[in-house]
Every structure is written in structure tokens, then in C-alpha cells.
C-alpha positions in Angstrom: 17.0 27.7 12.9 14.7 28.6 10.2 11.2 27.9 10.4 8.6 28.1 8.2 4.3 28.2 8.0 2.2 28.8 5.1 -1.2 29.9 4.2 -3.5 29.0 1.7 -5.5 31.2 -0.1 -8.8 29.3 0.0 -7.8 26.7 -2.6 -8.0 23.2 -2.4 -4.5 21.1 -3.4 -5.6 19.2 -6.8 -3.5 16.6 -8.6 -1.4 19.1 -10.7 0.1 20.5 -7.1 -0.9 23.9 -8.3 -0.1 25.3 -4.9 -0.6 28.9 -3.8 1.0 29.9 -1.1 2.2 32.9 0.8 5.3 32.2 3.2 5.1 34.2 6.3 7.6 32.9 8.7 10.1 29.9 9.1 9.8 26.6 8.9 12.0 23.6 9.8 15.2 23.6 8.3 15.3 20.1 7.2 13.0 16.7 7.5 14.5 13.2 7.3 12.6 10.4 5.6 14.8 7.3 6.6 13.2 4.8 4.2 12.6 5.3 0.9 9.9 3.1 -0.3 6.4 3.5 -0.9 5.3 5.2 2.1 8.6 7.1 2.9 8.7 8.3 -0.8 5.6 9.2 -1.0 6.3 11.0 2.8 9.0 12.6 1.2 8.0 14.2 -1.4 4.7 15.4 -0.2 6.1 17.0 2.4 8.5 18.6 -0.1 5.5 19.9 -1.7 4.8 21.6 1.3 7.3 24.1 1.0 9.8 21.6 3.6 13.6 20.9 2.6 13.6 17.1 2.5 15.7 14.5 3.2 14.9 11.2 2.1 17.7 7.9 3.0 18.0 4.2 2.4 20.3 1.9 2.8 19.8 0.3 -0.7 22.7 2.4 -2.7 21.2 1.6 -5.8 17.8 2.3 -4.9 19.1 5.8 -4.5 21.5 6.2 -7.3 18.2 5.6 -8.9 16.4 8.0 -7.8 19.1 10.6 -8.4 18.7 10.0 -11.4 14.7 10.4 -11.6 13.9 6.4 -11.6 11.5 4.9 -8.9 11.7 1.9 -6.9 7.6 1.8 -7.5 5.2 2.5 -9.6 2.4 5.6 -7.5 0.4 8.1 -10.0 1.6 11.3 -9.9 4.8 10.5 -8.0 7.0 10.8 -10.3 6.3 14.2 -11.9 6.0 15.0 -8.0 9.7 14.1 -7.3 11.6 15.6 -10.3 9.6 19.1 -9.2 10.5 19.1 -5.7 14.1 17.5 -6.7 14.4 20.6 -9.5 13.9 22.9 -7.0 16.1 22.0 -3.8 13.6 21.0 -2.0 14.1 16.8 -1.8 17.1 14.8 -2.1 18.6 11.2 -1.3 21.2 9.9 0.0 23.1 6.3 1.8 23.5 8.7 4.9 21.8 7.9 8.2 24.7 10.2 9.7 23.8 12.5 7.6 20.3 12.8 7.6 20.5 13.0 11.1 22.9 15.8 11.7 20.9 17.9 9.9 17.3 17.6 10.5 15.4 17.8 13.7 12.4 15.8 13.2 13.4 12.5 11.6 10.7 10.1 10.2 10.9 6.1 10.3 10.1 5.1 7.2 11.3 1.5 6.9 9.9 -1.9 6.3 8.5 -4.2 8.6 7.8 -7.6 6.9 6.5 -10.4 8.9 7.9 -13.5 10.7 6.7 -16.6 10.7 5.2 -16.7 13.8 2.9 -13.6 12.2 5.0 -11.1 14.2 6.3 -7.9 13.2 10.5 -8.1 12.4 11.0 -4.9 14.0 15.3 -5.4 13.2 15.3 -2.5 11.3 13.2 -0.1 13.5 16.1 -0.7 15.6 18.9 -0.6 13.6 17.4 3.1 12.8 17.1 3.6 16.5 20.5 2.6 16.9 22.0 4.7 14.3 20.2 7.8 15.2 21.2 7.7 19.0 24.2 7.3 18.0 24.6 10.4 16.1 22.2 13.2 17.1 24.1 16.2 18.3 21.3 18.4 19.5 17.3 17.6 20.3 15.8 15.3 17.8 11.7 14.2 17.2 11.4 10.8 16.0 8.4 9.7 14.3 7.3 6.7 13.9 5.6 6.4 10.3 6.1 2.2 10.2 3.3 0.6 10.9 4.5 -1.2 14.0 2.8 -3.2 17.2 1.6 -0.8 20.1 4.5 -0.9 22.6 7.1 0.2 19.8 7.5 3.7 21.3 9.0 2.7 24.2 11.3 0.2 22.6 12.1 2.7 20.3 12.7 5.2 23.2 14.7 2.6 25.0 17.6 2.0 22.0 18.0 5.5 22.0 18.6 6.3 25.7 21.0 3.0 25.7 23.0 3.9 22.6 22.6 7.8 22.9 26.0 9.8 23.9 25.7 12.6 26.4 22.4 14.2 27.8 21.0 15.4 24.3 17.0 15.8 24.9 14.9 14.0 22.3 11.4 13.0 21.6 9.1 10.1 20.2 5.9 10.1 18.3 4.0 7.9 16.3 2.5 9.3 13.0 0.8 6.4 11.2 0.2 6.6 7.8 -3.1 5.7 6.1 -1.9 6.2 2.3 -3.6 4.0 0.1 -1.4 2.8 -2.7 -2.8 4.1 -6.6 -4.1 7.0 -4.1 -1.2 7.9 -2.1 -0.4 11.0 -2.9 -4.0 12.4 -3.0 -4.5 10.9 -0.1 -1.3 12.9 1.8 -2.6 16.0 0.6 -6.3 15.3 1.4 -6.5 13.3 4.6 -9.5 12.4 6.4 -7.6 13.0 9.8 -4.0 12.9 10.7 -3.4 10.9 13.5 -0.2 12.1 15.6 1.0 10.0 19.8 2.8 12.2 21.2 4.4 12.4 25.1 5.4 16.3 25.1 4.0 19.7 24.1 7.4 20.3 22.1 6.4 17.3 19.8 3.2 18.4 19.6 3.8 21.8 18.0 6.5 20.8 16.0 4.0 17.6 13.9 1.0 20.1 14.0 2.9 23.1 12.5 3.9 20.8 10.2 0.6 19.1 9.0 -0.9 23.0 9.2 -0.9 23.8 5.3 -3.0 20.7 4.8 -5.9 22.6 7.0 -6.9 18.7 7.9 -8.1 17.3 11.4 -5.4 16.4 13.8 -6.0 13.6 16.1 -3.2 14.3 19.4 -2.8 11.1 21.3 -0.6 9.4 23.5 2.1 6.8 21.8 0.3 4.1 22.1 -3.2 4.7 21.0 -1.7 5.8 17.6 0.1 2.6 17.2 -3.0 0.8 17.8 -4.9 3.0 15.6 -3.1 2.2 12.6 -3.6 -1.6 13.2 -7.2 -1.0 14.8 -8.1 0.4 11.2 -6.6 -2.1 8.9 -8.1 -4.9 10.6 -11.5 -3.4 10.9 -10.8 -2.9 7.3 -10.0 -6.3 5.9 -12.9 -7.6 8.7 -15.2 -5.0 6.0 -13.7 -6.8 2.8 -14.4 -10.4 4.6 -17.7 -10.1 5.2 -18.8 -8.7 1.9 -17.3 -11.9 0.4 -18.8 -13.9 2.9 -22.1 -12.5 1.9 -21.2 -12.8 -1.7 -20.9 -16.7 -0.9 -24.2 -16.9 -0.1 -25.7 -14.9 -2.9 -24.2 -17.1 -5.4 -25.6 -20.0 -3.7 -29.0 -18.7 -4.3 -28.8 -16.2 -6.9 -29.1 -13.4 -5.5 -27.0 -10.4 -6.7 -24.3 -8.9 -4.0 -24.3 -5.4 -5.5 -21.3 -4.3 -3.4 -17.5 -5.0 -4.2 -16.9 -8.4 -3.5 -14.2 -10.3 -5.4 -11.2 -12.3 -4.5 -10.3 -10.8 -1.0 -7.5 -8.7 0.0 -3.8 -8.6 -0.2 -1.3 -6.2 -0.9 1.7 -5.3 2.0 -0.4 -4.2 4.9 -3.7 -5.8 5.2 -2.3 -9.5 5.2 0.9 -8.7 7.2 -0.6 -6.3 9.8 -3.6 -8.4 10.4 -1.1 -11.0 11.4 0.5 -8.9 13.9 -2.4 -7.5 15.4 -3.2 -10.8 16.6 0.3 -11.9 17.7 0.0 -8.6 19.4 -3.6 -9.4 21.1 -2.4 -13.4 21.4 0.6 -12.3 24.0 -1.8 -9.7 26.0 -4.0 -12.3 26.6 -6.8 -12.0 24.1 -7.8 -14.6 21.6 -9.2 -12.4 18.4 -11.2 -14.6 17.0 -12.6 -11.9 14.9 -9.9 -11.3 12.8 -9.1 -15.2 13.0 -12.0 -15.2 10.9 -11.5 -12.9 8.9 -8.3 -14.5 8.0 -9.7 -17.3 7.3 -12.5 -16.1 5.0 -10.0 -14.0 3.0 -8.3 -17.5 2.7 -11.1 -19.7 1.3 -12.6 -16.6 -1.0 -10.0 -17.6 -3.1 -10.1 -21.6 -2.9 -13.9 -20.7 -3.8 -12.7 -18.4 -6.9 -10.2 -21.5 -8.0 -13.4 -23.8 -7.6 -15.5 -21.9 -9.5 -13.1 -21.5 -12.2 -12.5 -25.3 -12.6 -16.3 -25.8 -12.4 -17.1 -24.0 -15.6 -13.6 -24.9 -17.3 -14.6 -29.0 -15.8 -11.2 -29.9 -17.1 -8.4 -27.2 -15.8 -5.3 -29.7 -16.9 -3.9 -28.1 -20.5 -6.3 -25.4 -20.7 -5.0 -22.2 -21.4 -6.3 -19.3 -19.3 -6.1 -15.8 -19.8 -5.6 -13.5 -16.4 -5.9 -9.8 -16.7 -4.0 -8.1 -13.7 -1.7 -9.4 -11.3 -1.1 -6.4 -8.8 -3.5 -6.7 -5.6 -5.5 -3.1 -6.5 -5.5 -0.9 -9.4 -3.1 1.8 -10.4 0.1 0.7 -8.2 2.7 -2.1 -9.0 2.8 -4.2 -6.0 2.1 -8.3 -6.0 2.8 -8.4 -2.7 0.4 -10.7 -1.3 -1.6 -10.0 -4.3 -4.5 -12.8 -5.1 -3.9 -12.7 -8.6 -0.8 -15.0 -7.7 -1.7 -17.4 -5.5 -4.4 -17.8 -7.8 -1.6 -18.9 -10.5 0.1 -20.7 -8.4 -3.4 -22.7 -7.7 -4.0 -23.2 -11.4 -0.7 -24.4 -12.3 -0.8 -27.2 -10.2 -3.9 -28.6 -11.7 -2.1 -28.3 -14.9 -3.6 -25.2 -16.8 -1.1 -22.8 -19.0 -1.4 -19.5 -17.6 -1.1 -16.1 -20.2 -0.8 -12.5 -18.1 -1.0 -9.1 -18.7 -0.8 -5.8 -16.2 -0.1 -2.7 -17.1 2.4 -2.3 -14.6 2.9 -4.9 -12.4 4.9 -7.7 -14.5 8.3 -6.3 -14.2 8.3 -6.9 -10.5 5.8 -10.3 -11.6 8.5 -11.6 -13.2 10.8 -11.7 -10.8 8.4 -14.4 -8.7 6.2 -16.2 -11.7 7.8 -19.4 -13.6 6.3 -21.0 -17.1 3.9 -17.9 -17.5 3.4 -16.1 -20.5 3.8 -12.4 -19.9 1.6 -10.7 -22.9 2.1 -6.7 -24.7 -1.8 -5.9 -23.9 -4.8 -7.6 -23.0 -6.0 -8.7 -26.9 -2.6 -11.0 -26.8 -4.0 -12.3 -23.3 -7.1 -13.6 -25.1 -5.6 -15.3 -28.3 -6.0 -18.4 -28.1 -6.8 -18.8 -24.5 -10.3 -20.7 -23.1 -11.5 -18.5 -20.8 -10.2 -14.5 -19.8 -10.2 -14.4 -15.9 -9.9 -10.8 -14.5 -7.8 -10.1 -11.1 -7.6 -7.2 -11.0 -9.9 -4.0 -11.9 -8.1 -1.4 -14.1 -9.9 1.3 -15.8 -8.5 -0.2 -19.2 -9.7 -3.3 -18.7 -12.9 -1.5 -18.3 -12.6 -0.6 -21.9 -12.0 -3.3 -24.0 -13.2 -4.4 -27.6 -15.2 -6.9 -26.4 -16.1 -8.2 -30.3 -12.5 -8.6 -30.9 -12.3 -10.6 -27.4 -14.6 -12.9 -28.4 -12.6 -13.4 -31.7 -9.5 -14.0 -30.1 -10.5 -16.6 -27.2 -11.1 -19.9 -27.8 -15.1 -19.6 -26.4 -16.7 -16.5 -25.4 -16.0 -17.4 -21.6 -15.2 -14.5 -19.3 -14.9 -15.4 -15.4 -14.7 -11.6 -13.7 -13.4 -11.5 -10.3 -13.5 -8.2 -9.2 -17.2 -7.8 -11.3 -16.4 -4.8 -13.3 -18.6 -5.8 -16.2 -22.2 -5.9 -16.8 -24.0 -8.9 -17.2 -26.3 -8.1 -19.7 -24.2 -6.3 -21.7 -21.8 -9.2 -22.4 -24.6 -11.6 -22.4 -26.1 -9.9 -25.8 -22.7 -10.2 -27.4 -22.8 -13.8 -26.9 -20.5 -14.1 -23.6 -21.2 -16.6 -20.8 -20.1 -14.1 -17.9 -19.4 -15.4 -14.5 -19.0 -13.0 -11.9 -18.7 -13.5 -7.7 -22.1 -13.5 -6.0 -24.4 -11.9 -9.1 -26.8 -13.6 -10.8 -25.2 -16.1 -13.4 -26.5 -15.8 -16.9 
């Protein structure tokens, strides 16, 4: 088997992926990434990048026909450019496979979705369907790493499909590797970790993620199975319990003017922060534990945005047939994802008092499309204004940052901007003849 290290020569990795490096010895002959979206991509072709021959799978055969061909599922800066490279130079490919994958790679990473039931639970069906398929055709020793995030306790469940399913006494091993990629940031946030967090149960396991996390020169957190898996849902709660309370405090500064100075705005979303919040308290609820921490937390993500409706309809006084103009519908900047985005449920909220809603992103409406009725999608943000009685931003890209604000005013109706994610300055808009709303600042 080939294996394979890598030095650096002093340099840090930058966005081109001008890498320098000196290969000494061998590496592992091939990775598996089974999953292939945003986290297994992005998995994938990092590790790619690395110098590693990568195998990336998925069940969806059009998803990968796709990506033969150089189209993505999602929309991550830098990703693209980063697969064709790693593609162009045999060092990434897809395929359907599982078999596949799995014959010819000894450390196999789970990559695959994990939406939520409606009890707030994790639907861990394909974690084991994955299981399942692996066991059933690993010929020789095999690390499997859990990249999911999934509820502590998965390890062993995982660990248990395998044994039942696996044929003969081939030796294997789990570990849970949880990312921490934030998407619009992903890959930069691969190559530059603050700490890499690896649960592992054997020394073999151990060498085998650390030699391969070694190039990156990052610190390595080695724990058992189980504290990793709570890790990753210890830090996105403790996250989203950050974004709660600065709303909560903006709540009060607008109630007595005060300004909030920190980035409050219409409370989090996105695929992980709403879905694993919700299973790490189905997880504490069946240990025992009522959370009422994060039950709050919940809860004040939830009002934030009755609060943003209210304030919108208490400087519009009339929402039924006003128009309103709503720049950005993915939940953060620079991805494409309106999963659990507020943008949308703010929508929703407004249509059913009977405004007409106009929408730009600059890359989010394809996929907005495919879940938004009677909304005009707009070619920029200046068609978003025409016409429309008020421009409501939801989300904070850089070139909304950068707008002709004269032309703005031209184009709306009246010179009302309501900003959600307060990217503007008061003042500034003020002397152009704006009224400017913004989330616990001053009003003008």
C-alpha cells in the first residue's frame, strides 16, 4: 500500500491553493467520501488538494453525472475551480459505487445527510444504510469516519451494523471526525482550522486521521467516540445560544434606543444550527435532562423574527397590497442554501397579510424557486426596488453593500429602507433622504 506525507515549506495555504510541497513518503492509496454534498464535497476535494487520491460517491446518479461533467450540486467559493484542478489531475473522482468506493479505500468517510424528524430527532436511515453497505463489502481492514453530524451514541450503532452485517473476521475501526466548515467559508476553513477534532477507540485510527490532517500543521483534538460527537453539537448550540442572546439584547435596545453595536438581525437558520439544536435536545430530553437553555434559545430565534414581521408592518401600517422589495433569500452570505433560511419564513409571513413580495439573491433563487409561489424573482437589486414601498434586506452580501443608493431612492416608491442584518449606516442614508430602520440601533 502506498502511503504518503508532505511537508510544507513554511507557507501558509491561501485561496489560490498555491501549494508547495515536497513528497517524502507514501500516503493512503485512496479516501472515500460517501456523500457528496456540501460537507462531503467540500471533504473531498480538500483532501484532494492535499496530495490524497479521492473518492467521492452518492447515490443521486445525476448529482454525479453532474459533477463529471464539472457542474455542482451547490454553490461554495472557490469550490469549483477547486474540483476541476484536483479532477484534472487524477486526484478526485465520482461515482454511484458504494462497492466500489469501498474496495478500494481504507479509510472511508460518512458524508451523508441527516435531516430531522418530526419529533426533532436525527433520521439516522442513511448512516445505516452506509453502515450496511460498507459491512457488507469490505474485504480487508477499513476506518470509518464519521463526518455527519449525528447524536452522541452513533459510534456504537454504527459499529453495531457493521459487526451484524460484516462477512468473515475482517478487523475495522470507527471514528468520529466532525466537521466545523462554515458554508461561504468552507474551503478556507478546511485548509485553516482552528482545531480538528478526531474520537477515536485505537492507536491504528489514530495515526491513520493524524497523518492525514498533518500537512494542515493544525491542532488535533484525540478523543474518545463520544466526546467528539457531542462536541460537534456542544458547539453549534453554544453557537446559536451566542446569536440568541445578541437579539435578545437587540430587543431591548430598540425598546429604549439604545444602539446594539454587535450583529444582531433576524436569527439563525441555515441546515445545522436549526436541525442540530433540535436533536441535541431530543438527545438531552431521553438522558434525562430538560435543556432549557437551548429551549430558549429556540424560542428567541423564533420570535426575532415575529418581532422583524412586526416591525415591518409597523412602519408599512397597511401590509395588505403593498409591494415589498427583499434583498437576499439564502440564510448567510456567499452560499446558496435557503434551508431554514429567515428570509423565507419571513415571505411566507408577509404573504399572508397580503403584501406582493419582489426578490433578488445573487445566488440563491434557483434553488428559491423551487419552494416560493406568486414571488417575483428580479435580474439585480435596482429591479427589486422599482416600484416597490419599502426595500427589506435579509441577507448581507457585500454587493448589497454597494449600491447606488440615489438611484434606490428613485426607483422605490418612498425612500423606506428596513435593514435586517444592519449593514448600512444610519447617517449616511439619513442625509440622502432615507428613513432607515435597522434591529436595535437608534431609529432616525
Amino acid at each position: 500500500m502506498v502511503h504518503r506525507y508532505f511537508l510544507f515549506l513554511g507557507l501558509k495555504l491561501s485561496l489560490k491553493w498555491n501549494l508547495i510541497l515536497i513528497e517524502l513518503t507514501i500516503g493512503l492509496d485512496n479516501i472515500a467520501i460517501i456523500g457528496s454534498g456540501y460537507v462531503g464535497l467540500v471533504t473531498g476535494a480538500c483532501f484532494a488538494e492535499l496530495g490524497n487520491k479521492v473518492i467521492c460517491t452518492d447515490n443521486d446518479s445525476k448529482k454525479i453525472a453532474s459533477l463529471k461533467k464539472g457542474i455542482l450540486p451547490i454553490y461554495e467559493p472557490g469550490l469549483k475551480e477547486l474540483i476541476a484542478n484536483n479532477v484534472k489531475n487524477k486526484r478526485l473522482s465520482f461515482i454511484t459505487s458504494i462497492k466500489d468506493a469501498v474496495l478500494s479505500s481504507e479509510v472511508i468517510f460518512i458524508a451523508v445527510g441527516t435531516t430531522a424528524l418530526e419529533n426533532g430527532e436525527a433520521d439516522l436511515t442513511g448512516i445505516e444504510n452506509v453502515a450496511r453497505n460498507i459491512a457488507i463489502n469490505m474485504k480487508g481492514y477499513r476506518l470509518i469516519v464519521e463526518k455527519s453530524t449525528v447524536p452522541v451514541e452513533t459510534g456504537e450503532r454504527v459499529k453495531h451494523t457493521i459487526r451484524t452485517h460484516l462477512k468473515g473476521n475482517k478487523k475495522f475501526d470507527i471514528a468520529s471526525n466532525p466537521e466545523f466548515l462554515r458554508e461561504g467559508t468552507a474551503i478556507n476553513d478546511f485548509m485553516h482550522p482552528d482545531r480538528i477534532v478526531i474520537g477515536v477507540e485505537s492507536k491504528k485510527a489514530e495515526d491513520l486521521l493524524v497523518n492525514l490532517y498533518n500537512p494542515l500543521n493544525a491542532t488535533i483534538v484525540v478523543t474518545n467516540i463520544k466526546s467528539a460527537e457531542l462536541i460537534k453539537h456542544a458547539s453549534n448550540a453554544f453557537l446559536a445560544t451566542k446569536i440568541s442572546f445578541i437579539n435578545a439584547v437587540s430587543r431591548i435596545c430598540d425598546k429604549v434606543g439604545a444602539d446594539v453595536q454587535l450583529n444582531a438581525g433576524l436569527g439563525y437558520g441555515g441546515s445545522c444550527f436549526p436541525k442540530d439544536l433540535d436533536a441535541f435536545l431530543a438527545i438531552t430530553g431521553h438522558l434525562g435532562y430538560d435543556f432549557q437553555l437551548l429551549k430558549a434559545v429556540k424560542t428567541i430565534n423564533e420570535e426575532q423574527k415575529n418581532f422583524i414581521i412586526k416591525k415591518i408592518k409597523d412602519t408599512l401600517w397597511v401590509v395588505k397590497d403593498k409591494t415589498i422589495g427583499i434583498l437576499g433569500l439564502a440564510f448567510k452570505p456567499d452560499t446558496d442554501d435557503v434551508r431554514n433560511a429567515p428570509a423565507l419564513d419571513l415571505i411566507y409571513a408577509l404573504q399572508q397579510e397580503g403584501a406582493k413580495i419582489k426578490v433578488y439573491d445573487p445566488q440563491a433563487m434557483p434553488k428559491a424557486k423551487s419552494v416560493l409561489k406568486n414571488v417575483t424573482f428580479c435580474a439585480d437589486s435596482y429591479a427589486v426596488c422599482r416600484g416597490s414601498d419599502c426595500l427589506f434586506i435579509a441577507t448581507e452580501w457585500n454587493e448589497f453593500k454597494e449600491l447606488d443608493f440615489l438611484k434606490i431612492k428613485k426607483l422605490l416608491k418612498r425612500p423606506l429602507i428596513i435593514d435586517g442584518r444592519n449593514i448600512y449606516e444610519a447617517k449616511s442614508l439619513e442625509k440622502l433622504g432615507f428613513r432607515y430602520i435597522s434591529i436595535g440601533r437608534k431609529s432616525i
